[in-house]
N, C-alpha and C positions, 0 to 999 in steps of 0.2 A: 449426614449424621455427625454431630460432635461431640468428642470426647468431652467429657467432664476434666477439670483443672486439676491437675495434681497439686494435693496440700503444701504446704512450704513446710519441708524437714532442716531443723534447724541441727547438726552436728558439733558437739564441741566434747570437752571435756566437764563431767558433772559430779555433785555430790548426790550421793539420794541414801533416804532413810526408809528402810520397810519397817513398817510398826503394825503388831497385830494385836487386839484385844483377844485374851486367853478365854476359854469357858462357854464360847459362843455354840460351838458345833455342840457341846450337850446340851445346853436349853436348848438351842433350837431342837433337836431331837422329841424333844418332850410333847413338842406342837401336834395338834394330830393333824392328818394329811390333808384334810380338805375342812372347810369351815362346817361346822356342823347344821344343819337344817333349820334347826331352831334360834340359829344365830350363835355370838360370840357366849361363851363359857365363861362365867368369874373365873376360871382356874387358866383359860386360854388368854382369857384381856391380860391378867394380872404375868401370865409368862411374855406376852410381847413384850409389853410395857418396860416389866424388865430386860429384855436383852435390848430391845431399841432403844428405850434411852438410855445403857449404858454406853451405844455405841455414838448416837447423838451426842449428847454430852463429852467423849472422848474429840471427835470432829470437831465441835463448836468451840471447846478451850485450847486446842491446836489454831485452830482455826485465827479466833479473835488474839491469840499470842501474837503471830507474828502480821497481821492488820494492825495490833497496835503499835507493834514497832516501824512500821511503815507509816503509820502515819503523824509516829512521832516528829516534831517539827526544833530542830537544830535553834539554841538561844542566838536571834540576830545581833545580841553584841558581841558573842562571838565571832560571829562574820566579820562587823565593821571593823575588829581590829586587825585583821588580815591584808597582807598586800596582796594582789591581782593574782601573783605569783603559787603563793600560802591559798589562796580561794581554790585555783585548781589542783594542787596536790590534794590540800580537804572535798573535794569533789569527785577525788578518784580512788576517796577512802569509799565511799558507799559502796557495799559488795551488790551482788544478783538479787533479782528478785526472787523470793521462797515461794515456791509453787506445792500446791497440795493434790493429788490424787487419792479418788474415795474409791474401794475396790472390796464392798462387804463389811466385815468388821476390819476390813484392814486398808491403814491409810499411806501413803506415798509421800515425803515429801524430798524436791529434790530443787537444785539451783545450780546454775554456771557457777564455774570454779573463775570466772573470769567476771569485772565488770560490764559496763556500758562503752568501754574505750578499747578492751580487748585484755586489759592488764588483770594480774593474778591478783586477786581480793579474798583471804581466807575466812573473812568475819560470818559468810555466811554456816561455812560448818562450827564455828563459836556458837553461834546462835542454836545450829541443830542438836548440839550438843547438852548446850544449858537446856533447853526444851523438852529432851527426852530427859534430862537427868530428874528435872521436877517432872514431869508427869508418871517417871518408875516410880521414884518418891510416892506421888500423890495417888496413885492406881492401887497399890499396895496396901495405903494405908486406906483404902475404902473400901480394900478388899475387890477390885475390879483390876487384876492383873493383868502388864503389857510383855511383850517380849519385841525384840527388834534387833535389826545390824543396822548400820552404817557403814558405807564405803565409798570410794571414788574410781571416776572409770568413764570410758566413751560411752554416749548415750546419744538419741534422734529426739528432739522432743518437738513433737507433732504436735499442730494449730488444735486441734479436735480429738485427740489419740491419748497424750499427754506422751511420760517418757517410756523410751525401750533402748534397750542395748546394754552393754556388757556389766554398767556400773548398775542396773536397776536386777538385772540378772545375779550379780553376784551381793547384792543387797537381801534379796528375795531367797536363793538360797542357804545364808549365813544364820537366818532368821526361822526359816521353816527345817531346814536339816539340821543343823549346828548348834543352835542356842539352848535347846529343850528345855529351858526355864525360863521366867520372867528373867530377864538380863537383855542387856542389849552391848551386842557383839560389835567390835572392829573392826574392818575388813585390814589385812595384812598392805593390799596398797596402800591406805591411807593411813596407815600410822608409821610407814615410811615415809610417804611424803613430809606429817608431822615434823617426826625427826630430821630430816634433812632441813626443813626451814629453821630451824629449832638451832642450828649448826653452821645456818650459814652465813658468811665473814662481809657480808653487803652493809652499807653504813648509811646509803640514800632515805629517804622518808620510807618511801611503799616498801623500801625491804625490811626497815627496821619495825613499822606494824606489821607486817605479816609474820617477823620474828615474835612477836611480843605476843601473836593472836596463837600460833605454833604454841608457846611454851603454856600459855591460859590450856588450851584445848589438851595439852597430855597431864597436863596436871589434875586432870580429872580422866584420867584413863590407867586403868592395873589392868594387871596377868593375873587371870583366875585360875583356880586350881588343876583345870585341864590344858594348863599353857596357855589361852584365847587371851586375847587382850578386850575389855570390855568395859565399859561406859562403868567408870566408878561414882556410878549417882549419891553415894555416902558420904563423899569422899570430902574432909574436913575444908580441902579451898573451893569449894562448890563454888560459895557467893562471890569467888575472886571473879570469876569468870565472869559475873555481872558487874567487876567495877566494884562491886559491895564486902560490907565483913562479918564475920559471923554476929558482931555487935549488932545487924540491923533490926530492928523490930520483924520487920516480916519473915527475914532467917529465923529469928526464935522461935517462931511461930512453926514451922516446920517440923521442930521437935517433935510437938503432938503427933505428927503424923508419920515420923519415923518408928515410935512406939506403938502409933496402931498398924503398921506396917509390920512389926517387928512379930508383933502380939498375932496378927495374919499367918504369916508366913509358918510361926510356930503350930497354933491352931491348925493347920493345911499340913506339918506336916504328919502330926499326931494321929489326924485322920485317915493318912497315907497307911500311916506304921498300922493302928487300927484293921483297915482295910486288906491289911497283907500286900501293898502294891509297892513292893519293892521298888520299883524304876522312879512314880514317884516320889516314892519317901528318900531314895537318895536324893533329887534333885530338891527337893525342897531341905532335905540338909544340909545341904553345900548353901543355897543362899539364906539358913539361920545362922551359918556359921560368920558368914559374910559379914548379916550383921551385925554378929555379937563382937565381928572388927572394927566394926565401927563403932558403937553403939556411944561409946565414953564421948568423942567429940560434943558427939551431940545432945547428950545430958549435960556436960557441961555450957552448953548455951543453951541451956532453958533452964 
C-alpha cells in the first residue's frame, strides 16, 4: 500500500487581502429552503440573480484587474536602451504573482512579499491597495458594499488548498471582527513595515523603489475615528498611486461614483436612523462623515 504524495507547502512571508461582499447573509435568507415543486419562483430567479451576480461581477472585475496587469507587456524600447546590467535590476523590479481565492461572497487575495530571486518587492501590496481603493469606490457607489483588511504575515500556500497561516488569519479577523463597516482595515504589521521602508537611509535601485512604493502605498492610508488605520480609498493622491493625476480623464470620471457612493451611504444611513438600529446607524455615520472629508477633492475634479 502507498501513501499518497504530500502536496508542496510553499512557506514564506506574504501579503493577503480578505474582502467580503456585505448584504449577502440577508438575501440569501430570503431563499426558501428547498426549490419549490413547481420549479423556480419569478421572486426566487430574480433574488439569485441578484446576489450571484453581484458576487460574480465582484470576482470577474478583481479578477480581470490584475490578469491585465500581468499581461501588460513592458515598451521594448525601453528594454533596448538598457545595459545587461539596468536589464537585470528592471527584472527584479517585477513583484509576486497575485493570487485570488474564492470562498462564498468572500474573496482572498494574497502574494509573496518577495520576488522570483528571493529579494523584497513591495509593488505587489501597491497594487492591492490601489484595487480595493477603486472597488470601495466603486461598490459603494452601486450600492453593493465591500468591507476588508489587509495585512502581512507567515502564511503555507498550498498547490490545491490555496493560503493559510498567520497573515490570512489575521486578514480574516481585522475584517470579520474589527471593521463593522464597509472600510477596509490595516493590519498594525504592515503599516509598520510601511513606515520603516518609508524611513530607510538605503540609496541602491531595489531599495530606493521599495522607498518610493512605501511612501505611494501610506499616502493612501489614514487613522479612522476609532484609531484603526484604514485604506483611505478617498483620499485626494489615490491616482498617484497609479503613476496618474487627478487631471486624468478616467479619475474624473470617478467623481460620479463618489457622489452615488456618498448619496448610498447617506440613504443606508437614514434607513438605519428610521429603523431604530442604533449600531448601524452609528456606523454608517462614521463613514458619511468620512465622506463629507472628502468630498471637496473630488468635486473639484469633476
Amino acid at each position: 500500500m502507498t501513501s499518497e504524495a504530500k502536496p508542496e507547502i510553499r512557506i514564506h512571508n506574504y501579503v493577503v487581502v480578505f474582502l467580503d461582499l456585505l448584504g449577502q447573509k440577508e438575501r440569501l435568507a430570503e431563499f426558501s429552503k428547498l426549490i419549490p415543486h413547481k420549479g423556480l419562483t419569478p421572486e426566487l430567479q430574480s433574488a439569485i440573480q441578484d446576489t450571484y451576480g453581484a458576487t460574480f461581477k465582484l470576482r470577474e472585475t478583481i479578477r480581470s484587474y490584475f490578469e491585465g496587469h500581468e499581461l501588460h507587456k513592458v515598451d521594448p524600447k525601453i528594454l533596448e536602451g538598457l545595459t545587461d546590467t539596468q536589464r537585470g535590476l528592471f527584472d527584479k523590479m517585477v513583484s509576486s504573482k497575485i493570487h485570488l481565492q474564492y470562498m462564498g461572497d468572500a474573496i482572498v487575495l494574497y502574494s509573496r512579499l518577495t520576488n522570483k530571486y528571493g529579494e523584497l518587492n513591495l509593488r505587489s501590496i501597491l497594487m492591492m491597495l490601489g484595487n480595493c481603493a477603486l472597488r470601495l469606490l466603486l461598490q459603494l457607489g452601486e450600492g453593493n458594499p465591500i468591507r476588508g483588511a489587509i495585512e502581512i504575515g507567515v502564511a503555507m500556500d498550498w498547490e490545491e488548498f490555496g493560503i493559510y497561516g498567520s497573515a490570512f488569519y489575521s486578514a480574516y479577523s481585522l475584517e470579520s471582527s474589527v471593521a463593522k463597516y464597509p472600510r477596509v482595515l490595516i493590519g498594525d504589521e504592515l503599516l509598520k513595515f510601511l513606515q520603516a521602508w518609508e524611513k530607510d537611509k538605503g540609496v541602491d535601485p531595489p531599495t530606493t523603489v521599495n522607498k518610493e512604493v512605501a511612501r505611494r502605498c501610506l499616502s493612501v492610508i489614514c487613522e479612522d475615528i476609532d484609531g484603526r488605520a484604514m485604506l483611505d480609498f478617498l483620499s485626494p493622491d489615490l491616482p498617484n498611486i497609479f503613476g496618474s493625476s487627478a487631471d486624468n480623464a478616467e479619475f474624473k470620471m470617478l467623481g460620479k461614483s463618489v457622489k452615488e457612493g456618498f448619496n448610498f451611504v447617506n440613504s443606508e444611513y437614514s434607513r438605519f436612523v428610521s429603523e431604530k438600529n442604533s449600531e448601524l446607524a452609528f456606523r454608517y455615520a462614521l463613514l458619511r462623515d468620512y465622506y463629507i472629508s472628502r468630498m471637496g477633492a473630488w468635486d473639484e475634479g469633476t
